[in-house]
N, C-alpha and C positions, 0 to 999 in steps of 0.2 A: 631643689630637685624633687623635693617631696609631692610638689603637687602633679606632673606627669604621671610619677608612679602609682599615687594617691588613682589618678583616672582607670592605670592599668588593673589595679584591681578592680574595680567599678567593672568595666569595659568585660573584663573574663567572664562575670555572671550573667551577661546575655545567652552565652549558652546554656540550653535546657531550660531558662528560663521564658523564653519568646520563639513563638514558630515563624515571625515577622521576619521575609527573608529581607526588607530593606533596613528593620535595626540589624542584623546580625550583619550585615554587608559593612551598614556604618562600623558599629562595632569594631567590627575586622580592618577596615580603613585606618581607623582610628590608632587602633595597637599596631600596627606596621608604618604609620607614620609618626607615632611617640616613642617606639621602643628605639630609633636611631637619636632621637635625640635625647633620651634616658645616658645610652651608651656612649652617648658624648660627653655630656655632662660626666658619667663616673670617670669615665678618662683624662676630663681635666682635675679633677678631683685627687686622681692617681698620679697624675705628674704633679701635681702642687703638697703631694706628700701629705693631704689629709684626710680624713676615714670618708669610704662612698659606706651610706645607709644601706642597710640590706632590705629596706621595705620605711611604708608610710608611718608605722610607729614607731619607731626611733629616731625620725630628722627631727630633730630641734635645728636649735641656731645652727647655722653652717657661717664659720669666716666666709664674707664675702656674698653669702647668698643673705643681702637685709631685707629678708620677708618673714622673720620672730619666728614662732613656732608654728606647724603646718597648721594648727588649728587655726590660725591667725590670717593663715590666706585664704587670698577671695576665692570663692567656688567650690571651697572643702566642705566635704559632703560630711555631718557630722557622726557619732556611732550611731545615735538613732535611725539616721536616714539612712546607713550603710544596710541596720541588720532590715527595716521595712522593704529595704529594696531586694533584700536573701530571701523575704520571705513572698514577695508578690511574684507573678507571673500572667502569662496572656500578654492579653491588652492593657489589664492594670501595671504589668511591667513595663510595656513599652513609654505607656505616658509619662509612669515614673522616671526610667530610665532617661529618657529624655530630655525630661524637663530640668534633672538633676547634672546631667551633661550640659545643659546648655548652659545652668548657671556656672558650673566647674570650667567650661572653656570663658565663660566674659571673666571669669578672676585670670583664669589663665594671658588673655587678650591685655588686660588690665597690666599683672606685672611683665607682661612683656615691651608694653608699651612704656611704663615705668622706665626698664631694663632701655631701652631706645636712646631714653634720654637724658636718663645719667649713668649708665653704662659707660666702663671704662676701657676693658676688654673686650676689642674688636672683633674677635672670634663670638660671644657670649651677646653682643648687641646683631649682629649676621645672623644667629639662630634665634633671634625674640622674633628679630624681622620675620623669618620664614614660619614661628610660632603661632604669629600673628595674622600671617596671611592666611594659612593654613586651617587654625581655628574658626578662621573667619567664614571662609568657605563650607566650612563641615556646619556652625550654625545655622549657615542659610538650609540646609539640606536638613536640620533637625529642625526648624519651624516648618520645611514642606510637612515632612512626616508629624508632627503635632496638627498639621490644621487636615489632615487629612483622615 
């Protein structure tokens, strides 16, 4: 569950840092289409009786979630990249931001598609699916804005 949330803070520092009403638009897309499936994911967590993370720095191994430590997933933006990205703005933010989104949605795309096909819980391989399509679409729309 680390890596959604991992995005959600990413995603919050568009504000004040980009006057780009189409990253902030993405942006905003972004965190109302992650923040339901955040909440889903704690919720099964809460029925299964084991601890929901309160943020990107404390998920390690989760029973059940075999993607090792958040550092280990695809598209984790690392501390370096987090604080260059706290500290650009403009246009240097948007390319950044971007560019670091898109690679964080193909890891994203990756274990979901993982999740597809050795997924066991059919609730859990239903949301990779809508993960996956989802992501997918929001990529296309961060290369318009990269080539533009």
């Amino acid at each position: 569950m680390s890596h959604p949330v991992h995005a959600q803070l990413s995603l919050r520092r568009a504000a004040g840092r980009t006057w780009n009403t189409d990253v902030l638009g993405l942006a905003a897309q972004i965190i109302a289409a992650q923040q339901p499936e955040i909440d889903t994911m704690s919720g099964w967590l809460k029925s299964w009786d084991k601890e929901v993370p309160a943020d990107s720095s404390d998920m390690g191994e989760m029973e059940g979630m075999d993607h090792g430590s958040s550092s280990d997933m695809p598209g984790m933006m690392s501390d370096e990249d987090m604080a260059s990205l706290e500290a650009s703005s403009g246009s240097a933010f948007d390319e950044q931001f971007l560019t670091m989104m898109f690679a964080h949605h193909k890891g994203a795309i990756e274990m979901a598609s993982q999740e597809e096909v050795d997924g066991t819980y059919n609730h859990a391989v239903d949301l990779a699916k809508r993960i996956r399509a989802d992501q997918t679409a929001e990529i296309s729309t961060m290369q318009k804005l990269l080539s533009s």
